[in-house]
C-alpha positions as CSV (number, residue, x, y, z in Angstrom):
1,X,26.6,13.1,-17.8
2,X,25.1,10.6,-15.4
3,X,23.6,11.7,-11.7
4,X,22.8,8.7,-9.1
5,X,20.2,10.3,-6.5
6,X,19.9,8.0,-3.5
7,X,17.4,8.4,-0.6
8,X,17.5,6.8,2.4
9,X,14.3,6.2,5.1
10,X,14.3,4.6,8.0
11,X,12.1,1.4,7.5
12,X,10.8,1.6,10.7
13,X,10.5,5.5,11.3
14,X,8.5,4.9,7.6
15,X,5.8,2.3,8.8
16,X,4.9,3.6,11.8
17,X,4.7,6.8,9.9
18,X,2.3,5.2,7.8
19,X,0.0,3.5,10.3
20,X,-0.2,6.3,12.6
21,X,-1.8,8.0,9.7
22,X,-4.2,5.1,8.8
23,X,-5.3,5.4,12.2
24,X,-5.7,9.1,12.5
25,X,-7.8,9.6,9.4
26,X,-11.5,7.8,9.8
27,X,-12.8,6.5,6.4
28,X,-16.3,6.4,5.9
29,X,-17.4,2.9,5.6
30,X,-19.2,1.5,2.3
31,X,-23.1,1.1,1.7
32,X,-24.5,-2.4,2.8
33,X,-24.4,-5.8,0.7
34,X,-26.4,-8.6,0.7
35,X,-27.8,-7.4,4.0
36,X,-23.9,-7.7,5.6
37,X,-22.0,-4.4,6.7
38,X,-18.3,-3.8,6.9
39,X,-18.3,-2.3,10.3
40,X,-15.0,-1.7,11.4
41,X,-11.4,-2.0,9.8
42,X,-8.6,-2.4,12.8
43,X,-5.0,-1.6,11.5
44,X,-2.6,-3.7,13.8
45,X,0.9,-3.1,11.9
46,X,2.7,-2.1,9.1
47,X,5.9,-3.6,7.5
48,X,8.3,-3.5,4.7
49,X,8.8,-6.6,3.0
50,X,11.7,-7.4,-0.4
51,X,10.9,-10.8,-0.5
52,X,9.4,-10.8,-4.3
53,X,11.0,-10.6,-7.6
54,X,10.0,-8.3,-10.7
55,X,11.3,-7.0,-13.7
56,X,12.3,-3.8,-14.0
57,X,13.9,-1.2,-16.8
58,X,16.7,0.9,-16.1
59,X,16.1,4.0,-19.1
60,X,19.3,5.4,-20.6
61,X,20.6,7.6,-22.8
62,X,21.8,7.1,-26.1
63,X,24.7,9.3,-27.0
64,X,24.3,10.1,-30.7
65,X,23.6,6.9,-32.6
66,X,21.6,3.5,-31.3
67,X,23.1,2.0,-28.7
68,X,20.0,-0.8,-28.3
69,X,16.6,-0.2,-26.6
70,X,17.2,2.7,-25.0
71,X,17.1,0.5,-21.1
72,X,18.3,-2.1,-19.6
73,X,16.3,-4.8,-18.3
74,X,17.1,-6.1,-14.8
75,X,15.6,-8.4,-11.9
76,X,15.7,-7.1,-8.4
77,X,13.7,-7.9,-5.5
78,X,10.2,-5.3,-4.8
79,X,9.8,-3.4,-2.2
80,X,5.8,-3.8,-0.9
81,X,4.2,-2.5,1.9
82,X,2.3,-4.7,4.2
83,X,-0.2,-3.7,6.4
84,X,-1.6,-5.8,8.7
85,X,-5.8,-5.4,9.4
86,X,-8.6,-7.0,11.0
87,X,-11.9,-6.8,9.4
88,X,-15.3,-6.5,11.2
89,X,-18.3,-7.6,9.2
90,X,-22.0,-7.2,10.7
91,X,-25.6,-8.1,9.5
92,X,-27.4,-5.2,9.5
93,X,-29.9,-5.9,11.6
94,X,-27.6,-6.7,14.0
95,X,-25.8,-3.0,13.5
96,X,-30.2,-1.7,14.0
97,X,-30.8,-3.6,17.3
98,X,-27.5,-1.4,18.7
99,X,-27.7,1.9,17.6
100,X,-25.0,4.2,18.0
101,X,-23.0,1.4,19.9
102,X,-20.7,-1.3,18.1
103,X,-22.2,-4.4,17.3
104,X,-20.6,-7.5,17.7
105,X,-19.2,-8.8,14.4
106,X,-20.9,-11.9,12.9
107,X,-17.8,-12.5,10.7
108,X,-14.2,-11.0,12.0
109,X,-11.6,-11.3,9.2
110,X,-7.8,-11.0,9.8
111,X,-5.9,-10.6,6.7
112,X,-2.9,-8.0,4.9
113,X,-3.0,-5.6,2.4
114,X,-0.4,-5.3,0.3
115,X,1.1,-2.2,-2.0
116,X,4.0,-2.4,-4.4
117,X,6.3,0.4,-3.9
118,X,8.0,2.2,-6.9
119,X,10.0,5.6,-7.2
120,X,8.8,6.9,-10.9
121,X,9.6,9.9,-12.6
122,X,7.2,12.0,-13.9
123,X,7.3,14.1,-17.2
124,X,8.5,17.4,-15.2
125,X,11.3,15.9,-13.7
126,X,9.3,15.3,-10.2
127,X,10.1,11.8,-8.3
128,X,6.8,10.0,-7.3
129,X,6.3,7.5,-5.0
């Protein structure tokens, strides 16, 4: 017997999903390095983005005798989250001469962080992502 489950999200109801809580839940920032501190991490978008290739194996089930590997090896494009940040880095006597304010940022860093998305299943028969 074969079962197909498909799921369907909207992309966009999904991303903002995702950054509303990145910017609801405050992080606490790590210790000092090399006299520098992170100071602030600004979240300006998320996305979804297919535009990368990986392998992938499709498991099935051998019906009494071998039928090969036991999966079929494909190609297909990944599905990665992107989320779009700007990164505030401050000496730390910069961050003493203004306490409890915000120091201005000696180095401001725009960049994306990117997560591979994968649906897995687990060995009780729960779907992961």
């Amino acid at each position: 017997m074969t079962s197909t489950l498909e799921l369907q999200v909207s992309a966009k109801k999904f991303t903002d999903q995702v950054l509303q809580t990145l910017l609801a839940i405050p992080r606490p920032l790590p210790d000092p390095y090399l006299g520098m501190q992170l100071q602030r991490v600004r979240y300006r978008g998320a996305s979804l983005r297919r535009d990368v290739m990986a392998s992938y194996q499709l498991l099935h089930v051998n019906a009494g005798h071998d039928q090969g590997p036991g999966y079929n090896a494909i190609t297909a494009r990944q599905t990665q989250l992107a989320v779009d940040v700007t990164v505030d880095i401050t000496a730390e006597a910069n961050i003493a001469a203004n306490p409890n304010r915000v120091a201005t940022p000696d180095v401001t860093i725009d960049g994306t962080l990117i997560f591979d998305l994968e649906v897995k299943q687990s060995s009780i028969g729960v779907l992961a992502l």
